[in-house]
C-alpha positions as CSV (number, residue, x, y, z in Angstrom):
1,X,135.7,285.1,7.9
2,X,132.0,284.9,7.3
3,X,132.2,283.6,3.9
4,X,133.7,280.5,4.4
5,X,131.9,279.9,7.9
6,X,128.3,280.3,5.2
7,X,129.9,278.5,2.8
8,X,130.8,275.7,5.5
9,X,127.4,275.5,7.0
10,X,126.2,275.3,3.3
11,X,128.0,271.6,2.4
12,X,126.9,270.4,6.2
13,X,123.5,271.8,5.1
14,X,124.3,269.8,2.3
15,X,125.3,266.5,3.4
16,X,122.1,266.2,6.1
17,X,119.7,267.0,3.2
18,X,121.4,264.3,1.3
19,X,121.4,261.7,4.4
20,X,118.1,262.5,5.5
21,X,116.8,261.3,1.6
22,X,119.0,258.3,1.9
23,X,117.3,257.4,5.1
24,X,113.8,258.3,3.9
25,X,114.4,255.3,1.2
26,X,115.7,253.0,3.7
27,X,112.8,253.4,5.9
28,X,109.9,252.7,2.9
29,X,112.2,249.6,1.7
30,X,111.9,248.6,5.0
31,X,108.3,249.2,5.5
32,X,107.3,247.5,1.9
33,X,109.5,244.4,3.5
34,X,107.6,244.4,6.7
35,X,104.0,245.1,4.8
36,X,105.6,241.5,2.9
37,X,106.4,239.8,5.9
38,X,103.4,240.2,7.6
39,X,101.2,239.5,4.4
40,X,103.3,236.0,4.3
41,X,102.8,235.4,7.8
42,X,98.8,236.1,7.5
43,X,99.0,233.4,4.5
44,X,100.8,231.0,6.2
45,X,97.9,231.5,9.3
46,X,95.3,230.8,7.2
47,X,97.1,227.6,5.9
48,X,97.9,226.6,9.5
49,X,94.2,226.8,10.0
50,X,92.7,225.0,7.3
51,X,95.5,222.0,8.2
52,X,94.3,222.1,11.3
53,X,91.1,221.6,10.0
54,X,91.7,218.8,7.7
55,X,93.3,217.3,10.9
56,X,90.3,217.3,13.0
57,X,88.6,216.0,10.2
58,X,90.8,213.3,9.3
59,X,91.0,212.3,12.4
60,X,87.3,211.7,13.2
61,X,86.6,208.6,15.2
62,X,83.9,206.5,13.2
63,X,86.4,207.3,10.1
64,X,89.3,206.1,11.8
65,X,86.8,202.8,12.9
66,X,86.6,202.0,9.7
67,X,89.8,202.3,8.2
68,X,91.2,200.2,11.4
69,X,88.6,198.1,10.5
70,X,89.7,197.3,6.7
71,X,93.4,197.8,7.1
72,X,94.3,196.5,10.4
73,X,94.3,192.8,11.8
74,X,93.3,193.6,15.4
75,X,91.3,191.2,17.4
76,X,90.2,192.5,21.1
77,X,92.6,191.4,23.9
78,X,91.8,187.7,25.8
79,X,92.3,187.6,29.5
80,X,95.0,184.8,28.7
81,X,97.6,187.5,27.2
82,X,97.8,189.6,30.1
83,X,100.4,188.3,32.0
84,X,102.3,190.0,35.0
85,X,106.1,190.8,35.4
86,X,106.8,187.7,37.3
87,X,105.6,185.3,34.3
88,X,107.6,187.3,31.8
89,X,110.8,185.7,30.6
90,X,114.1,186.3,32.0
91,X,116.4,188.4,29.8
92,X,119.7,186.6,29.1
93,X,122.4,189.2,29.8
94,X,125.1,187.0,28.0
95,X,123.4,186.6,24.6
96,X,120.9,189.0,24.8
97,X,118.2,186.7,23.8
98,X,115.3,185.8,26.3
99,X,114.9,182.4,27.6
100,X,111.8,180.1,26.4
101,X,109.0,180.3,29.0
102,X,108.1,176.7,30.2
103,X,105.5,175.2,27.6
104,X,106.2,177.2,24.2
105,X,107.3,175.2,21.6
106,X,111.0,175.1,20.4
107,X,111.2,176.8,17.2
108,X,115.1,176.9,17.1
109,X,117.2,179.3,19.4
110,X,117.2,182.9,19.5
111,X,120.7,184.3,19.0
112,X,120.5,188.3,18.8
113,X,122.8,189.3,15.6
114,X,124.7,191.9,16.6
115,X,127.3,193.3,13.7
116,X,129.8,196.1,14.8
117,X,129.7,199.7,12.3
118,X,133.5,200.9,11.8
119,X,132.9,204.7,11.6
């Protein structure tokens, strides 16, 4: 009765050696993918970083002056634009097009072209 209890407790023996290897492995794979992970997210900081820098940068005021300078059209605001929400025009709810304000010239009508997408 002994020998095959030994014998038994041999193969169980066996098969926890074998397991415990096979886990050993899974555990270094998984720590070289973590050690990999992390570098990647380290890189990825750093190139967070120096964007952020080139942002901050980029974005400087007397550079942006200048380029708004050369690129855009922009003339400052005259106190005869500003207007107030009872001199705006009316919006036509029919056509969708907004009624000509007393005093603008009559360039032709405004129509809004609407086309309908089948889906």
């Amino acid at each position: 009765m002994s020998r095959p209890l030994i014998v038994l407790a041999v193969a169980v023996l066996g098969m926890l050696a074998f397991a415990l290897f096979q886990l050993k492995y899974e555990v270094q794979t998984l720590d070289e993918q973590l050690t990999g992970i992390r570098r990647q997210i380290a890189v990825e900081t750093d190139a967070i970083h120096v964007l952020g820098a080139e942002w901050s940068y980029l974005n400087r005021p007397d550079r942006l002056q200048v380029l708004a300078e050369k690129y855009l059209d922009l003339v400052p605001v005259q106190p005869a634009q500003i207007s107030t929400l009872q001199t705006l025009p009316k919006l036509d709810p029919q056509s969708h097009a907004v009624a000509k304000l007393p005093g603008t010239p009559k360039t032709g009508t405004a129509k809004a072209n609407v086309t309908k997408v089948a889906r």
